[in-house]
Backbone as CSV, one residue per row, in Angstrom:
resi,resn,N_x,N_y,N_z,CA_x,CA_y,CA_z,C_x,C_y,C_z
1,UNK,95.352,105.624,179.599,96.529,105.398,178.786,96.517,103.957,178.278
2,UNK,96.483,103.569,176.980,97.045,102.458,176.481,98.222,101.741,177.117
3,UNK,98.114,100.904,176.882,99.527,99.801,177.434,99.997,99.555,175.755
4,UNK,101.194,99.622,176.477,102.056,99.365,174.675,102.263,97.428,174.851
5,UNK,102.413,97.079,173.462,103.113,95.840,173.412,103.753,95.405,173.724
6,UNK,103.778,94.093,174.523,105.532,93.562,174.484,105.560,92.478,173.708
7,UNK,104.911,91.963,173.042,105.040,90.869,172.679,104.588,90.456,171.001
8,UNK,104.630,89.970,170.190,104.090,89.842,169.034,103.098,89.070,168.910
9,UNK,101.752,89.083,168.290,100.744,88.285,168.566,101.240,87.069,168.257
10,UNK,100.555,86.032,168.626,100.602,84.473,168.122,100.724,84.780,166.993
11,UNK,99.722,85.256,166.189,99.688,84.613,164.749,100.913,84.979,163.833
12,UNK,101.510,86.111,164.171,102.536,86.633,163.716,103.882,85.441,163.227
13,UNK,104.522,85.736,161.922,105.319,84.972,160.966,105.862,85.709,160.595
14,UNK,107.160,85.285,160.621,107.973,86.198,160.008,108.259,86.432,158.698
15,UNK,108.537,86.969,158.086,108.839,86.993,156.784,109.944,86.245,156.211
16,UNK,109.548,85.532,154.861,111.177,84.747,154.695,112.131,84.936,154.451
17,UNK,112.311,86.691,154.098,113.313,87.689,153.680,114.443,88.196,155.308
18,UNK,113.411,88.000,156.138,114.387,88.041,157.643,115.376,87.681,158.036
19,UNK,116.364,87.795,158.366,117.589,86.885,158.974,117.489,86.920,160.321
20,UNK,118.221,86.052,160.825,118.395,85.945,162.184,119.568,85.885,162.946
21,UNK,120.755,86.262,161.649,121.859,86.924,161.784,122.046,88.265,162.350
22,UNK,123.046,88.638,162.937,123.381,89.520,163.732,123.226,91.163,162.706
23,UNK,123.394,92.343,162.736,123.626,92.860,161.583,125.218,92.813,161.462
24,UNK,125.772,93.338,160.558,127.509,93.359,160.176,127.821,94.753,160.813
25,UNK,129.232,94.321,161.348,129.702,95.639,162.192,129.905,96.348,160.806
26,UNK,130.176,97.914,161.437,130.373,98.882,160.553,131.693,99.027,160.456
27,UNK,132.532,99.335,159.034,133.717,99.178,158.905,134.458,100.799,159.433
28,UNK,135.311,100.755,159.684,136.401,101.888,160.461,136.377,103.097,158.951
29,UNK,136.082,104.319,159.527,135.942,105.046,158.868,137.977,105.370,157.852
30,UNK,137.789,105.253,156.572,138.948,105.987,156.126,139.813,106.950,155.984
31,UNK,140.420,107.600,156.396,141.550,108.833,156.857,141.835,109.083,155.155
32,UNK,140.661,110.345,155.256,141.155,111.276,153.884,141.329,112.610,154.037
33,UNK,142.289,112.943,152.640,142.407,114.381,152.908,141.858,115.618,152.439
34,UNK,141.510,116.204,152.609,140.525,116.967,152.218,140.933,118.511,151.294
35,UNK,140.781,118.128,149.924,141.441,119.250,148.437,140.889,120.300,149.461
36,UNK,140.117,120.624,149.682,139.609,122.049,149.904,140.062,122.878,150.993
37,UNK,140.522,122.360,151.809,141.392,122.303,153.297,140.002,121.941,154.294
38,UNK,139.458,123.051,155.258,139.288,122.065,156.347,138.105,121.702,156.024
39,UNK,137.806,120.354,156.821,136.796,119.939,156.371,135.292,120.207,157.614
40,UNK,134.247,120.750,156.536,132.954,121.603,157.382,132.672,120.404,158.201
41,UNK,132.699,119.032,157.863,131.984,118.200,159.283,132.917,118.225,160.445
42,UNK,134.159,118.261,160.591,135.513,118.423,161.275,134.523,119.613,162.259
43,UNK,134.511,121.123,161.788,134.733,121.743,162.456,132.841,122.675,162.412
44,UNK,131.960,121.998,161.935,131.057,122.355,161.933,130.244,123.357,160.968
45,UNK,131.245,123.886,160.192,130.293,124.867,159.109,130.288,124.141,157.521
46,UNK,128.914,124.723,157.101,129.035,124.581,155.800,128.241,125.570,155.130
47,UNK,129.026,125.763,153.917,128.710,126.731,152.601,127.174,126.091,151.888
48,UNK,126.095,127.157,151.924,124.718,126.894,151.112,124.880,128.381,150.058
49,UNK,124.567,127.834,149.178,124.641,129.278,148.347,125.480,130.468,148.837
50,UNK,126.571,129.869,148.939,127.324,130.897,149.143,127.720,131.924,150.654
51,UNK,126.775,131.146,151.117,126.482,131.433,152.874,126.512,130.599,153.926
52,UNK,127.731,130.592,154.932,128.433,129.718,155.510,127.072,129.483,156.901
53,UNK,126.413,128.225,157.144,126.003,127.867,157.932,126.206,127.079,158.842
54,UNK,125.561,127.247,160.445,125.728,125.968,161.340,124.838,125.251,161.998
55,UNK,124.531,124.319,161.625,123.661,123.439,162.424,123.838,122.386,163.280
C-alpha cells in the first residue's frame, strides 16, 4: 500500500490568486412561499415528465 501525503513538497508555491482568508459564512436561507403549494424539496418528490419521482 502507498502511504498518502501529508505534507506539500518543498518546492511547492502557492498561487497568487489564493487567499488566506477564511471562506465567508453562508447566508441564512430565505422563507419563501411557494405558488405551486408544497414544495418537492420540503417533502421529497418531484415531477420529471410528468412522473412524480423520489430520490
Amino acid at each position: 500500500m502507498t502511504q498518502r501525503a501529508t505534507k506539500r513538497p518543498e518546492t511547492f508555491r502557492k498561487p497568487a490568486h489564493w487567499s488566506d482568508a477564511p471562506p465567508p459564512k453562508p447566508e441564512a436561507p430565505k422563507d419563501q412561499q411557494d405558488p405551486d403549494g408544497l414544495s418537492p424539496t420540503r417533502y421529497g418528490d418531484w415531477v420529471h415528465k410528468g412522473i412524480a419521482i423520489d430520490f
